[in-house]
C-alpha positions in Angstrom: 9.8 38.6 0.0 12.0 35.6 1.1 12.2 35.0 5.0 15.6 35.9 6.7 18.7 33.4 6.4 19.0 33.8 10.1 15.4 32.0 10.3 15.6 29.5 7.7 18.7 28.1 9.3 17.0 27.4 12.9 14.1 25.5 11.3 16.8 23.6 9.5 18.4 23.2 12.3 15.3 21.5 13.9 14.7 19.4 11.1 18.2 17.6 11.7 17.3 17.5 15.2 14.5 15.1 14.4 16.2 12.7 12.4 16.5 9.1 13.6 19.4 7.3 12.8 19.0 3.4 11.7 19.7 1.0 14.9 23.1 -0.8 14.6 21.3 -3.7 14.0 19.3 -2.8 10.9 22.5 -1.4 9.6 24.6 -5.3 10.0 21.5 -6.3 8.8 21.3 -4.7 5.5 24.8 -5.8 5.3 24.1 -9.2 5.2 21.7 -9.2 2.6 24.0 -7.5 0.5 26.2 -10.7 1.2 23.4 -13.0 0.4 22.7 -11.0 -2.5 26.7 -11.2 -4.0 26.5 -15.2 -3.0 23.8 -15.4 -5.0 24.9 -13.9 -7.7 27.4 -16.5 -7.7 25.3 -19.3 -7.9 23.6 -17.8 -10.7 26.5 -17.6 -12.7 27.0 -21.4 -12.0 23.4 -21.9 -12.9 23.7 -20.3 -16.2 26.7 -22.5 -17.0 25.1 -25.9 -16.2 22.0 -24.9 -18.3 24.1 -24.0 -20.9 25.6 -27.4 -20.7 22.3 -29.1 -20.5 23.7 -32.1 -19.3 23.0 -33.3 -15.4 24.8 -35.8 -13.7 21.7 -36.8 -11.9 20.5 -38.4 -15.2 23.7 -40.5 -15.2 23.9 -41.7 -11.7 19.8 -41.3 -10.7 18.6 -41.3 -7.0 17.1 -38.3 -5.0 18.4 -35.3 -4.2 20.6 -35.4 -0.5 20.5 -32.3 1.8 23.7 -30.9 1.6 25.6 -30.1 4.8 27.2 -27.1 6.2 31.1 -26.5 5.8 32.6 -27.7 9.1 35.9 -26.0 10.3 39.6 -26.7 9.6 41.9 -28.3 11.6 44.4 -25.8 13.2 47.3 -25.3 11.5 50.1 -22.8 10.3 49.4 -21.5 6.4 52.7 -21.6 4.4 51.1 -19.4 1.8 48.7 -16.9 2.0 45.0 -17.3 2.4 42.2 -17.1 -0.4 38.7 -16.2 1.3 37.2 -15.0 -2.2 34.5 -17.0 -3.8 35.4 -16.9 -7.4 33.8 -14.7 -9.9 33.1 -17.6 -12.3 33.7 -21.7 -12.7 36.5 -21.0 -14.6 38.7 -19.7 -11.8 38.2 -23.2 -9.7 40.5 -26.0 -10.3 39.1 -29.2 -9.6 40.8 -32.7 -9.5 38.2 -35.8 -9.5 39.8 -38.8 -7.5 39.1 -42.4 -6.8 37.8 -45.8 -8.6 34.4 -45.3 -8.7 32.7 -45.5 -11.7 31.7 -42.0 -11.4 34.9 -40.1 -11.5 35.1 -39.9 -15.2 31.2 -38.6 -15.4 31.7 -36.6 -13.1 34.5 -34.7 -14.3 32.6 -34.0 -17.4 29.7 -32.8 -15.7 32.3 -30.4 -14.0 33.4 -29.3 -17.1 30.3 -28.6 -18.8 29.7 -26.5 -15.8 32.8 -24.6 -16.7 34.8 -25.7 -14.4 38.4 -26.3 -14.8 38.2 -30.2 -14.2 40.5 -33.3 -14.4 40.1 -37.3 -13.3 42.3 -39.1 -11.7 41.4 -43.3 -11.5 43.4 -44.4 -8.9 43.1 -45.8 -5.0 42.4 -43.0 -2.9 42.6 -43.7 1.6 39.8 -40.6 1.3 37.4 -41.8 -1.2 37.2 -45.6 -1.6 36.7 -45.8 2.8 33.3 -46.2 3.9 32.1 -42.7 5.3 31.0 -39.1 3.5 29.7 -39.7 0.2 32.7 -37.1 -0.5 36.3 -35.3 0.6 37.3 -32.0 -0.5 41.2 -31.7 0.2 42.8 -28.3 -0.5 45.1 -25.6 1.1 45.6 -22.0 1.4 44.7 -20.4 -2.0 41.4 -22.5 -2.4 39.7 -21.7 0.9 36.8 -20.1 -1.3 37.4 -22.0 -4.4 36.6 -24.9 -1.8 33.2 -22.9 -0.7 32.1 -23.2 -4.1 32.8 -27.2 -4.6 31.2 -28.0 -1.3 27.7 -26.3 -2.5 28.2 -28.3 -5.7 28.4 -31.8 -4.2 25.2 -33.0 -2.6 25.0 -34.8 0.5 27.5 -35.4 3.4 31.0 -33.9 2.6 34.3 -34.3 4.7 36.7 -31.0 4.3 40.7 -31.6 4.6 42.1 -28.3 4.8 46.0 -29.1 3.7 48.1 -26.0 5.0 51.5 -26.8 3.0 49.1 -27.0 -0.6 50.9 -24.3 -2.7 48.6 -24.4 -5.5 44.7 -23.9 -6.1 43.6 -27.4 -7.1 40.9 -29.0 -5.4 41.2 -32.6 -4.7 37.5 -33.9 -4.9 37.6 -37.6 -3.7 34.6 -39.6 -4.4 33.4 -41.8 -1.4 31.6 -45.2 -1.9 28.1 -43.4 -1.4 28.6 -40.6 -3.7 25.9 -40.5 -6.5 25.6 -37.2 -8.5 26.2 -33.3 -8.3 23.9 -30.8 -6.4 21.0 -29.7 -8.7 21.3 -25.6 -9.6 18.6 -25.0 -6.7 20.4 -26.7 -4.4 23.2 -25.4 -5.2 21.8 -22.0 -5.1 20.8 -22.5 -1.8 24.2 -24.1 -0.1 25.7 -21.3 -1.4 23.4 -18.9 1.0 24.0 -21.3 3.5 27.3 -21.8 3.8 28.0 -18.2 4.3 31.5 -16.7 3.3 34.9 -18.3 3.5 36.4 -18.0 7.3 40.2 -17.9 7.3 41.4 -21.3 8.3 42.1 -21.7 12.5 45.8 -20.9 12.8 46.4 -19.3 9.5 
């Protein structure tokens, strides 16, 4: 014969009693792994576009692979359009516009594409790329703030950001600096991307 209801519900009761909820900490934790993991997931849709491609700017311009440095912040500055934070859900979503003389900015621009990005040159003086100083400078504005996230993980070594609050559009100027030698490999790419962390709105927008 069953026990009473009446009985059953006090040794539920207890049993409720004597769970332990998760400390907050454990809880923003296991948030930020979820974040790693979604950043990850990112790169490896990158990765599985430049193997596709099977071609490696590296084996054009040679030399060792640079450490790649973290994304510094903005200059303040009032947004005239609204803000991007999303990383893009694949290549194809970033506009990318390779700048300067080097010798490197039509190679470079292939590589991009064969990486499926959406990628133009552009062989012309440039005040950001042919001065001594990062091997790199990513200008953009507003609606490329995680676009922007993306390129930075994909150029390896030291990299200058210009945030440009009046850019109306989503391209991504990448000018190439005088020490600039190849693209990030996949793992470091993989890797900047955890680094890096997500987009931060822009100070003042």
């Amino acid at each position: 014969m069953s026990r009473p209801v009446r009985e059953r519900l006090v040794e539920l009761s207890a049993d409720v009693d004597q769970v332990r909820l998760a400390p907050a900490a454990a809880v923003r934790a296991r948030g930020r792994s979820r974040a790693r993991r979604r950043r990850v997931g990112t790169a490896a849709a990158l990765a599985t576009v430049v193997v596709a491609g099977g071609f490696g700017l590296s084996s054009v311009a040679g030399g060792d692979p640079s450490p790649v440095a973290t994304l510094p912040a903005g200059p303040s500055s009032r947004c005239a359009f609204p803000v991007d934070l999303k990383l893009p859900d694949n290549p194809g979503d970033v506009v990318i516009k390779v700048v300067g003389r080097s010798d490197l900015v039509g190679a470079t621009a292939i590589e991009l594409g064969h990486r499926g990005f959406v990628a133009s040159e552009l062989r012309s003086f440039d005040p950001d790329a042919d001065n001594a100083g990062p091997v790199a400078v990513l200008r953009y504005g507003p609606q490329a703030v995680g676009a922007a996230t993306v390129v930075r993980a994909l150029v390896s070594g030291d990299v200058a950001m210009k945030f440009l609050p009046d850019r109306g559009d989503r391209t991504i100027d990448l000018a190439l600096g005088t020490g600039f030698r190849r693209l990030a490999t996949t793992t470091e790419v993989n890797m900047a991307l955890v680094e890096l962390g997500e987009p931060t709105r822009p100070p003042g927008c």
